[in-house]
Structure formats: C-alpha cells, structure tokens
N, C-alpha and C positions, 0 to 999 in steps of 0.2 A: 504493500500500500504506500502511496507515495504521499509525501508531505501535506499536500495539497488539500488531501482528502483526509486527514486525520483526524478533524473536525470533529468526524460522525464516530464519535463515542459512542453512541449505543444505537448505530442502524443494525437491523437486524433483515439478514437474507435470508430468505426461506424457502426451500427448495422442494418443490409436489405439497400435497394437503398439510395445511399448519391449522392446528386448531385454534379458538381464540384465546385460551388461555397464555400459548405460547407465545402471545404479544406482550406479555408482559416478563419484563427482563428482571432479572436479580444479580444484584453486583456483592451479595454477601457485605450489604453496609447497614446500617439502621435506616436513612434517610428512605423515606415514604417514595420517591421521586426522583429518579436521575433525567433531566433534560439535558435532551441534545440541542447543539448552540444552532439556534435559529437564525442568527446576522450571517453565520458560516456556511449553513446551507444554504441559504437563496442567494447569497453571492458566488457559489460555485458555479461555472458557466455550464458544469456536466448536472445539475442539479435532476432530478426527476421530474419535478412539475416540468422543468424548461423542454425534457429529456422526451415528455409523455407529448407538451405541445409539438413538439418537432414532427413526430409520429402522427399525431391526429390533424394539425393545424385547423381548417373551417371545417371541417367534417361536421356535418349536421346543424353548421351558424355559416354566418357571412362574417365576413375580418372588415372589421373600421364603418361597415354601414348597415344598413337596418332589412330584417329581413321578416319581410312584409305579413298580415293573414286578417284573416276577420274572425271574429264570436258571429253564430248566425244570428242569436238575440242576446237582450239585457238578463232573460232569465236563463239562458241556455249557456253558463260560461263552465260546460268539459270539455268542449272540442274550437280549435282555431285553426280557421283551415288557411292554408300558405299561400299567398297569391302564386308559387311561382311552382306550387305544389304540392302535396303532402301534407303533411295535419301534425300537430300536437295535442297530446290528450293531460287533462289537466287534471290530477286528482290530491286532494277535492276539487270540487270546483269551485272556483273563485267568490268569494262571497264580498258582493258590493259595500255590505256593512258594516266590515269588518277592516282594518287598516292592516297592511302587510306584517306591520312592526309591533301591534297589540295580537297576533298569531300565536294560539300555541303548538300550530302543527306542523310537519314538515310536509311541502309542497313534490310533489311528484311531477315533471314532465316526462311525457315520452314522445320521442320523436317518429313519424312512421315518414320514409321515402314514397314518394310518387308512385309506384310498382307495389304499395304496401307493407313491404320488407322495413325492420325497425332499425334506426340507423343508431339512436341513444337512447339512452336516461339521466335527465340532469334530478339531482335532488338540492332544493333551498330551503336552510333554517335562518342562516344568516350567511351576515355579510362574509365570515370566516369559517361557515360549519353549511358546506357542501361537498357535492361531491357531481364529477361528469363522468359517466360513462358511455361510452363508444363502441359501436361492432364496431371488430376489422373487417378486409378482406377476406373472402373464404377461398383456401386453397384445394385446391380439386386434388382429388382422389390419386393417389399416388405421384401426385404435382410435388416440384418445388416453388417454396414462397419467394417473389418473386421481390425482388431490392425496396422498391417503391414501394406497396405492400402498405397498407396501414394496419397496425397491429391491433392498435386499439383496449379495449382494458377500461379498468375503475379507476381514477385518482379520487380520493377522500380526503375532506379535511374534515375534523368531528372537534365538537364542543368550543367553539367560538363562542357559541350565545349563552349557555348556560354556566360554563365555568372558565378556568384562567388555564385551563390546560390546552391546547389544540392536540388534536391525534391526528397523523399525517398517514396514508398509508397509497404508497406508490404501484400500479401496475407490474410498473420490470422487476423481475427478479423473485418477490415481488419484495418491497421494502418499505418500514414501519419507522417514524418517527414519533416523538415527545416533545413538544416545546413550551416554555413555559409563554403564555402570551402577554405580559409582562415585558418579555424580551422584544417586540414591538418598538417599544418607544426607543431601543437602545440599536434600530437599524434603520435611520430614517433616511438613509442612500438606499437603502434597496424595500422600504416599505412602500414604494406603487406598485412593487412587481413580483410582492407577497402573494401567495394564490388568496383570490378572493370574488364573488360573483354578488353579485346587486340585481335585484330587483326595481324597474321604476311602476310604479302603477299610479293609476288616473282614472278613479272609476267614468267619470263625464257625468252628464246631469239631462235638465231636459233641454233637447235640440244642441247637446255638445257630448262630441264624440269621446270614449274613453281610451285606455293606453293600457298596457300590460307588458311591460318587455323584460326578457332577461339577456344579460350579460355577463362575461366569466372573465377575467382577464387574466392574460399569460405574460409572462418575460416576453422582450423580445429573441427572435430567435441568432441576430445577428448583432455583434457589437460590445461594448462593453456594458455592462451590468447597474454597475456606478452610478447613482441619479438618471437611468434611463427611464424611459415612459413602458407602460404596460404596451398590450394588444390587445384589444377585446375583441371579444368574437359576440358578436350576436345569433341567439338563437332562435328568436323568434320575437316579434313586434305586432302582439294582435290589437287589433279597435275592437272596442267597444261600443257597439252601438247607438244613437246618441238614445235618448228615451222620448220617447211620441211628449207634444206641448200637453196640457190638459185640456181638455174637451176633448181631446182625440186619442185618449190613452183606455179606452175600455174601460175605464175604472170610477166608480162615483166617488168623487172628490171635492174638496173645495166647495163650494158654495151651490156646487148642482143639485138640483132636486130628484134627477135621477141619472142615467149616466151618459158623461158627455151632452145633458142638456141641463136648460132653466134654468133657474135662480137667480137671473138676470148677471149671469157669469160668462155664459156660454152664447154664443151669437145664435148657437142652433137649439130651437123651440123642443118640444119636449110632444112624440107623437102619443094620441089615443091609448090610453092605459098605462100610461109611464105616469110618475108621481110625477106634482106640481104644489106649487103653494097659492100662488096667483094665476089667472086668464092668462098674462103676457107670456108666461112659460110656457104655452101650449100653443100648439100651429093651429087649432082650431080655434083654440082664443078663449076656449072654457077650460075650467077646474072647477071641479065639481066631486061630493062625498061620493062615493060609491062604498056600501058595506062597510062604512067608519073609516076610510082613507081618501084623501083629496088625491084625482087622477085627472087627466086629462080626457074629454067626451069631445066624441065629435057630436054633430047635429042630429038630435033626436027626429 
C-alpha cells in the first residue's frame, strides 16, 4: 500500500457474501468508534465515490441540465413520466402537504428506460444519507465484459440526518467507511464535492405549476480536487400540475352554494337542483325550499 492511500485506517474489503455484522471492525481498543479520516478520502483523486462516478457518469440523469417529465395530476404524484422517455416511480408518493425537510420517511425512486428495463434506484433521507444505485451492462452468455462497460452497483451514504456518524459503503470491491460528520467542517477545500444529493420541491398552487427534482452531485472527474466544483447529474425534473382556479376545480368551496357555482363567487349560476341561497344563484333565477332545503326550480 503506498503512502498515499494510508489514510484509510479502517477500509474494509470484502471479498463474495459479507454479512452485516462484518461491517463493523474491532481494533481491540475500548473507544466505541474508530473513524476513518474523511478530508483524506474525498481528496484522494482514486476515491470510490469519484471511482463509482467515472463508471456510471449520467447513466439514468442528464450532467449540468434538467431532465424533463410531468405528474399526470395534482393527486396522482407515483409516477413522472420523462419527456424524453421513460418514467420514474415514486414511493410514497409525494404528498403536497407535507415539506420534504419535516419527512420522516425515506423517498424511493426508480428509474425505468424507455424499452421498460430498470436503469436505477436513487434513495433520499437527506442531504448526506442516500444512496444511487445503477444497472450495469449485461454481459452475454459466455461474453467478455467489454472496457466501456458500465459496471454499475450501490454507493450509500447512511445517517446524515439522524446522527453525526455517516456510513459510507462503496460498490468496488466492495468497500465500507466510518466518518465522523463533524469532520465536515474540518475539509472545506473539498466539502462541495462530498457525496451529497438535494432535493428541490415546489408543490405550485392554483394556476402555478409545481417542481420536484433530484440531484446527486459527484467530484469532478478530471483535474484537481482542491476547491473544485461538484457535477450534478440530474435525475429527473417533474411539474406538477398547476391546480384548476376555483369555480372550476370540482370541489365546493369558498363561498359556492354548490359546486363550482353561486354564492355570488362564481360567475357561473347554479343549475335546477343544485343548492342556492338566493334567485341570483340560479340560471332560472328561482331558489326555492324543496323538502326543507333551498334549491334551485326551474319554471313550474
């Protein structure tokens, strides 16, 4: 092992089925804790995140710009279909009511290719506690893998949001870090190009369109390390629908006497049998009890 890489105290390579226990290392000391120095591995230029981006690059996002889809409704946010193809499935599904950041669930996408076939699965807790996974290529039946080749694999990052540990745990190899997240503040040359994915969301309102996108950002893959800028790749950019004005949303609201008309709200009258309070509300121009409720009568 050469100098360079000495860093990693306690990466752990593990080679065919590793159970989960085995993730957790023992150095025969007391301390609860051995982290591995987090400023040393993201500035290694052979790093794994950078290692994993090289391998995958836009596979299943678009690099530096927005990649496009719609929600078919305001009530219908599991599926966004891709303008330019393909669908992501959202589970749960998105709930308008709810702010991304008062969430206490972890967010599932899956990405499916045009042809059907599944291309990923990103998971978001937060900004530091995700994780992307990727198909590769599939290699044919007594084939060899071919240079270009995307390998593909899980990168995880786990417990950003809930605690000060991060747990890292790499495709190649495959290989498992520890970092204290504390150590953050002590690499701010190379804290934009920390692994980390954001969510922007925008529910919209009525007659304004809403926004949903995720983003994951990687090292770049060429250059020095040092105060460089991330990559982000986008994975998807759905609208949301904007929501119908009132008087034209189905629903009795507001000041209507019944729905989408009357109450001198709605410009549109309120037909024969629909509740009313006054004549003006009704296109026949009466209100009138029928059976202890004022409705609108046409001409007896």
């Amino acid at each position: 092992m050469n100098a360079k890489r000495r860093f990693l105290v306690r990466s752990l390579w593990l080679v065919g089925f590793v159970s989960p226990g085995a993730l957790l290392l023992g150095y025969g000391c007391d301390s609860a804790t051995q982290f591995d120095d987090l400023c040393g591995w993201v500035s290694d230029p052979e790093n794994c995140y950078r290692t994993f981006f090289d391998d995958i690059e836009a596979r299943c996002g678009a690099a530096n710009e927005p990649r496009p889809g719609v929600f078919p409704s305001r009530d219908q946010l599991d599926t966004c279909f891709l303008t330019e193809g393909g669908l992501v499935m959202f589970e749960p599904p998105f709930d308008l009511n709810v702010p991304i950041e008062e969430s206490l669930e972890e967010f599932r996408f899956t990405i499916i290719n045009p042809d059907s076939s599944p291309c990923g699965t990103i998971t978001f807790k937060a900004k530091y506690d995700f994780s992307v996974e990727i198909v590769g290529d599939p290699v044919p039946d007594g084939g060899i893998k071919e240079p270009d080749d995307v390998t593909g694999g899980k990168f995880l990052m786990a417990g950003g949001k809930d605690t000060d540990t991060l747990s890292v745990l790499c495709p190649q190899n495959p290989a498992a870090f520890t970092f204290d997240r504390l150590q953050i503040t002590e690499c701010r040359d190379y804290e934009e190009i920390l692994p980390h994915a954001e969510i922007d969301f925008n529910p919209g309102g009525v007659e304004q369109t809403g926004l949903v996108r995720l983003r994951v950002f990687y090292p770049p893959l060429e250059g020095e390390l040092k105060g460089s800028s991330p990559t982000p790749i986008t994975y998807f950019e759905c609208a949301i629908p904007a929501a119908p004005p009132l008087c034209a949303n189905g629903v009795k609201d507001g000041a209507e006497t019944d729905i989408d008309c009357g109450g001198g709200f709605c410009t549109t009258r309120c037909d024969d049998t629909q509740m009313c309070l006054t004549d003006n509300d009704c296109i026949s121009g009466v209100c009138d009890i029928v059976e202890g409720l004022r409705v609108c009568i046409g001409p007896t």
